[in-house]
N, C-alpha and C positions, 0 to 999 in steps of 0.2 A: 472601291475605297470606302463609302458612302457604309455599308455595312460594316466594314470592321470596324468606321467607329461605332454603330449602334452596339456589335458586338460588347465594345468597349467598353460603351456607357451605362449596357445594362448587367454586367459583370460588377462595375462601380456600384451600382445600387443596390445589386447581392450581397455585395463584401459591407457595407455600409447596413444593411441591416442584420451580420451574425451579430451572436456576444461578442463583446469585446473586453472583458476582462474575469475576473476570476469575483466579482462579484456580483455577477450576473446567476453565480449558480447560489443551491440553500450549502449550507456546510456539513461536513460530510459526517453520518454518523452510520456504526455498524459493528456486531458483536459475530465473531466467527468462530468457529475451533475444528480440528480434525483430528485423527489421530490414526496411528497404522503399528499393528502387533502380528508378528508373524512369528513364533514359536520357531517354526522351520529355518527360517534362513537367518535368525538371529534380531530381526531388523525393530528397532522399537522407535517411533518419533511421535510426538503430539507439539501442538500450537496451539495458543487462544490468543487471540487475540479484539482490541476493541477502542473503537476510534469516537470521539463526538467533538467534531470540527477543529479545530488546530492540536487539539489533544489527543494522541496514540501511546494506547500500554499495551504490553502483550507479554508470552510466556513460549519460549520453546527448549524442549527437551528431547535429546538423542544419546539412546545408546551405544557409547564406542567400542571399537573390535574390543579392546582389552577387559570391555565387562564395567567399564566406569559410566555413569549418568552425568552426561553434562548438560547445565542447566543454565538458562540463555533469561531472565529477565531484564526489558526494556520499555522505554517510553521517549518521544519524542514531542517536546510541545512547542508548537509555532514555527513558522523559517527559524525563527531564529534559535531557537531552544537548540537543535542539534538532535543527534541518535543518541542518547544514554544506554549503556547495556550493562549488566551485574552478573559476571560469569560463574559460576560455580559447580565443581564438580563432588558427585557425590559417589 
């Protein structure tokens, strides 16, 4: 008996010193992009995307079967901002 509370207590003093909330970390910043062209199978996409801390824009475009470019810009700022997205086909 005597151990599982030691068990217990030093579990309580692990958990007691993780982070405990989301500002514990730095915020988040980061610039990406990829992209993939394949001639043969038709297949064309790109993304960029780029974040610095509650603030996210980015860019994605995919070629559909019918030969159209659709065109995906977006940004999201803060909880509370929401996913903004501006569709457009070219």
């Amino acid at each position: 008996m005597s151990y599982k509370l030691i068990l217990l207590a030093a579990l309580v003093v692990l958990a007691a010193g993780l982070p405990q909330g989301k500002d514990d970390y730095p915020p988040a910043k980061y610039d990406f992009n990829w992209e993939v062209e394949d001639p043969e199978s038709g297949n064309s996409y790109n993304q960029q995307e780029s974040r610095d801390g509650d603030y996210t824009q980015g860019r994605f475009e995919v070629l559909l079967p019918d030969g159209v470019r659709q065109v995906v810009v977006y940004s999201v700022e803060g909880e509370e901002g929401g996913f903004q997205a501006d569709v457009s086909y070219q």
